[in-house]
C-alpha positions as CSV (number, residue, x, y, z in Angstrom):
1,X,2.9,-3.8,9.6
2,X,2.2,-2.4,6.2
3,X,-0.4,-3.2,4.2
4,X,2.1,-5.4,1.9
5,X,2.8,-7.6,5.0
6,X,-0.7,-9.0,4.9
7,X,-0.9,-9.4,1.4
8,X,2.6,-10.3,-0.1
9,X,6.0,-11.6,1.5
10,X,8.8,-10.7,-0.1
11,X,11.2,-14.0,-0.5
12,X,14.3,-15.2,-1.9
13,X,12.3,-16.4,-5.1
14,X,10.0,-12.8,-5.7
15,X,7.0,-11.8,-4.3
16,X,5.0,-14.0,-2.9
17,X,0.7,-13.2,-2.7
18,X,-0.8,-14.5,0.6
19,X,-4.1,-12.6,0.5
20,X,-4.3,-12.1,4.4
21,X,-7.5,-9.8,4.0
22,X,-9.1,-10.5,6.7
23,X,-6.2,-9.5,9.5
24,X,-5.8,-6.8,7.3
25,X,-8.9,-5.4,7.6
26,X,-9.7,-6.6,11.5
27,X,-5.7,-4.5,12.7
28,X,-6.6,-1.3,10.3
29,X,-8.6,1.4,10.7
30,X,-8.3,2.7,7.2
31,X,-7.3,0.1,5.4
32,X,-5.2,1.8,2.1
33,X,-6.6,5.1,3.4
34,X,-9.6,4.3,1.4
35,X,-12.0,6.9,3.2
36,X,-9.6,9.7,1.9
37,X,-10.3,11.1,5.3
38,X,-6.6,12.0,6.0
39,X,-6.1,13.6,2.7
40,X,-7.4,17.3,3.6
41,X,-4.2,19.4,4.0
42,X,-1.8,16.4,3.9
43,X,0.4,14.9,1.1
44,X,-1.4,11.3,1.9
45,X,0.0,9.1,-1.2
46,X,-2.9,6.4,-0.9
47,X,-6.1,8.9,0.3
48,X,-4.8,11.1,-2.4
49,X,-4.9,8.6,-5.1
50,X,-8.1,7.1,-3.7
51,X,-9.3,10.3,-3.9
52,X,-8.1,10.9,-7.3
53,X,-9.1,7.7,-8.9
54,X,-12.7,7.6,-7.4
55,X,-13.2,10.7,-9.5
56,X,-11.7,9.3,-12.3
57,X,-13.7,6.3,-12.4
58,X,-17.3,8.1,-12.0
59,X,-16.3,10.3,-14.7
60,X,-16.0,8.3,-17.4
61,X,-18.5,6.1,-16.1
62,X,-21.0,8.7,-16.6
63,X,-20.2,8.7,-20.4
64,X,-20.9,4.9,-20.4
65,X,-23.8,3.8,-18.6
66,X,-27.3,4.2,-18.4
67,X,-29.6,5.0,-16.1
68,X,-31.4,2.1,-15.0
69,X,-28.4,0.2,-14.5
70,X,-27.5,-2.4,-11.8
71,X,-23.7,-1.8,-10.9
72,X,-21.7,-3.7,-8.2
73,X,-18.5,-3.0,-7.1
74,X,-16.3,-5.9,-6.7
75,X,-13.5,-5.3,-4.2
76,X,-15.5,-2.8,-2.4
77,X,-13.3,-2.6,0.9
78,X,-15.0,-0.6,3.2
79,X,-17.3,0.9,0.9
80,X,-16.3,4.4,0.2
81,X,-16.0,3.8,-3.6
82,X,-19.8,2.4,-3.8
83,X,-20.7,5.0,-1.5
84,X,-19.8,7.7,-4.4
85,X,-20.9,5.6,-7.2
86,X,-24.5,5.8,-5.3
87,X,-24.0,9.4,-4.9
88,X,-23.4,9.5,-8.7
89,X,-26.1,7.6,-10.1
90,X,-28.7,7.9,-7.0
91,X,-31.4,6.0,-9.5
92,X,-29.3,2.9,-10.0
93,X,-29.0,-0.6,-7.8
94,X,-25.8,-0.3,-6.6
95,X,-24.1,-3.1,-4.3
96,X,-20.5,-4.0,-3.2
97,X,-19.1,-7.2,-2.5
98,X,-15.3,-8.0,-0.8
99,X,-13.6,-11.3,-0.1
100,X,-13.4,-10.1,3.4
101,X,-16.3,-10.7,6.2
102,X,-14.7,-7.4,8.1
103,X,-14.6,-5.3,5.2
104,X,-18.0,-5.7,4.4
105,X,-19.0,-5.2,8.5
106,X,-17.1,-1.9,8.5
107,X,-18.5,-1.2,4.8
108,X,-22.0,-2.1,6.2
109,X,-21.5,0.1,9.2
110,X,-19.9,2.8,7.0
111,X,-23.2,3.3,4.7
112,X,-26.3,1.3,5.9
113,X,-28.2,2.2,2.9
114,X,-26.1,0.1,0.6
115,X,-26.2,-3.4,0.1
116,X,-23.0,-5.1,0.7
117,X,-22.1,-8.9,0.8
118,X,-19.2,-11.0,1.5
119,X,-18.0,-12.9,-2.2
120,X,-14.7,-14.3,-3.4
121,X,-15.1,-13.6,-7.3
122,X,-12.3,-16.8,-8.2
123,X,-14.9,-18.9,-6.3
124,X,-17.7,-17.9,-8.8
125,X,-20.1,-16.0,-10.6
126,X,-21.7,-13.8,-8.0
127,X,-25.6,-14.7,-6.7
128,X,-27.4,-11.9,-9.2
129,X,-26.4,-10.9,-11.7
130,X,-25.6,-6.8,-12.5
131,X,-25.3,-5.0,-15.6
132,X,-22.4,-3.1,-14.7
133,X,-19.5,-4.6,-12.7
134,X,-17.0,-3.1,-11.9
135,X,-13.2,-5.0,-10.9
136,X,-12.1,-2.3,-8.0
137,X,-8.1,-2.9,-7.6
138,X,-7.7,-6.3,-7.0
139,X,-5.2,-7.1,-10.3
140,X,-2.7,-8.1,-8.2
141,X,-4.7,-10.2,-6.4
142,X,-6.5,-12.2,-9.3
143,X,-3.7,-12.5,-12.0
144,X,-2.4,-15.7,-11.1
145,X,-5.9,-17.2,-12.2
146,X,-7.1,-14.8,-14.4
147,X,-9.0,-17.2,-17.0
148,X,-11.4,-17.9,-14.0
149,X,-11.4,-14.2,-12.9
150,X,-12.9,-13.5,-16.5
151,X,-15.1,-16.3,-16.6
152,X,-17.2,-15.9,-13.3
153,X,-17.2,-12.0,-14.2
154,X,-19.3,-12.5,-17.6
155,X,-21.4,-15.2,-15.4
156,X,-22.2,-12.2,-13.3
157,X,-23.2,-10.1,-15.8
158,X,-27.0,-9.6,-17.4
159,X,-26.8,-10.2,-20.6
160,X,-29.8,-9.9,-21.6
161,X,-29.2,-6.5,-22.4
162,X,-26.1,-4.3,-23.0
163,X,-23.5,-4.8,-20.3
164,X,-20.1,-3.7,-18.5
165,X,-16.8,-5.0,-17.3
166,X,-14.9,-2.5,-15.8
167,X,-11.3,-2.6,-14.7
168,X,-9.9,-0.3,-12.5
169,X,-6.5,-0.5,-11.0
170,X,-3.0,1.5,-10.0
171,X,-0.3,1.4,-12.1
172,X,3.2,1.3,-10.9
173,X,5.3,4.5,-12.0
174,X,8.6,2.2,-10.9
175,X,9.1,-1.1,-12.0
176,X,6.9,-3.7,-10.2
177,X,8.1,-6.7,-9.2
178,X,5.0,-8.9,-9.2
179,X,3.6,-10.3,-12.9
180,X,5.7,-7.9,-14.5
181,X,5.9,-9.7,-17.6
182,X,2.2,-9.9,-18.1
183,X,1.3,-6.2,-17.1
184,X,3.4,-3.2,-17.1
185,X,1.2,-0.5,-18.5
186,X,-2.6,0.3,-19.7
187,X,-1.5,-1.6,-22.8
188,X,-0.7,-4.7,-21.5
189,X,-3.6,-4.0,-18.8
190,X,-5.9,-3.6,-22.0
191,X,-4.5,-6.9,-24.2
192,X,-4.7,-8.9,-20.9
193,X,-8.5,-8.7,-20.8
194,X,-9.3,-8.6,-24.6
195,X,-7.2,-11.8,-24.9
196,X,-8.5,-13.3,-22.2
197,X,-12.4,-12.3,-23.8
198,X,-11.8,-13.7,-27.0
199,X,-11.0,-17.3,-25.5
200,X,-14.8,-17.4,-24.4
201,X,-16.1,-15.7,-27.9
202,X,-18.5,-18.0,-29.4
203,X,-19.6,-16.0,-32.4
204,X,-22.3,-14.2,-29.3
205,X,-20.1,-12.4,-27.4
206,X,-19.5,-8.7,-29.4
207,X,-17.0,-6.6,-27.3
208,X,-16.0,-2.7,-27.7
209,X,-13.2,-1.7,-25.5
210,X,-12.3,1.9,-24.1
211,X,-9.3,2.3,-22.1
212,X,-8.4,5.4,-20.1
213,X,-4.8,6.2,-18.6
214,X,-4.5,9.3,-16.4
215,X,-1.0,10.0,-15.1
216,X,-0.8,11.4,-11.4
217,X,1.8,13.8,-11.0
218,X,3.8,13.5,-7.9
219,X,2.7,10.1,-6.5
220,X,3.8,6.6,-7.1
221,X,0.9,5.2,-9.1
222,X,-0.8,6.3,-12.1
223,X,-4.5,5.1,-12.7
224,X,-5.5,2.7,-15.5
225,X,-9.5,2.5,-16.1
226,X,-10.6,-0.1,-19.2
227,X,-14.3,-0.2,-19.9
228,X,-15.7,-3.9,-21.6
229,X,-19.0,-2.9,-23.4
230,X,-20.6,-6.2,-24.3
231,X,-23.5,-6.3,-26.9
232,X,-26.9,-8.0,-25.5
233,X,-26.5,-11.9,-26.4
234,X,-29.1,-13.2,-28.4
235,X,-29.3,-16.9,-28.0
């Protein structure tokens, strides 16, 4: 089975999410070829992309954040993306957090000095809050209830200083055929969250919003990165 199979079923109406993470994760070994193990010498389309976009993301992270920072990585899998983040910022708290139990046992056996922890960010705010978090490709699976998405996510944040929302997720070079009328590029990826933002603006919530698109040559997805800075709140 692919990894679609799990996730999505294809049926006479469109594509259809089922979010079968867990059976996913427990009949993989390398779920998405997230480790990018397979990528040395190969032409891997997912380890190189993983590979690619990890990058990406520290990068212009770097030129964001500070250095006493708590980040978490929501949508962690098995932990290779916090694992670098760590390795970028050794002085931060970094944790990870995955709506599946087995991803965060293989995470959790992957890198034992990280803490990792079983959430499902549409069932609420997560139990501490971070100053950085970070939405790790998990669009697809959060769109059709995106108010709440957006909602639990500022929960999470500390904002009793200057915070992050990021949002990092592939983009389809060929036409998708799941939400495509809401997101098709890092434009409508962009508008999608600053609308969203503004609904919960009460005069306390002051945004700035960076967007980064970098186009992968030779593979099927390109990589769209937004950064959410939002001012410390003051009531």
């Amino acid at each position: 089975m692919s990894s679609y199979d799990y996730i999505f079923r294809n049926t006479r109406s469109g594509f259809k999410f089922t979010g079968d993470f867990e059976s996913f994760y427990l009949n993989e070994n390398d779920p998405w070829e997230q480790s990018a193990s397979q990528n040395e010498g190969k032409n891997n389309e997912m380890a190189n992309f993983y590979e690619i976009s990890r990058q990406k993301l520290i990068d212009f992270l770097g030129s964001h954040i500070n250095n006493n920072d708590s980040i978490c990585e929501c949508g962690c899998g098995t932990g290779y993306v916090t694992k670098s983040l760590l390795t970028k910022f050794p002085n931060q708290e970094i944790s990870g957090c995955d709506i599946s139990k087995t991803a965060i046992e293989k995470a959790t056996q992957n890198f034992q000095n990280i803490d990792f922890f079983q959430h499902d960010i549409l069932s609420g705010p997560l139990p501490q809050k971070y100053n950085v978090l970070i939405l790790s490709n998990i669009l697809w699976y959060v769109i059709h209830d995106f108010e709440n998405l957006i909602m639990n996510s500022l929960t999470s944040l500390n904002r009793e200083r200057e915070s992050f929302l990021v949002f990092q997720n592939a983009l389809f070079k060929s036409e998708q055929k799941y939400f495509k009328d809401i997101v098709n590029s890092i434009g409508t990826l962009t508008d999608l969250f600053v609308n969203e933002l503004l609904k919960f603006n009460n005069n306390s919530l002051g945004i700035e919003v960076t967007s980064k698109y970098s186009r992968c040559h030779k593979m099927k997805h390109d990589i769209g990165i937004v950064i959410i800075k939002l001012e410390k709140n003051n009531l």
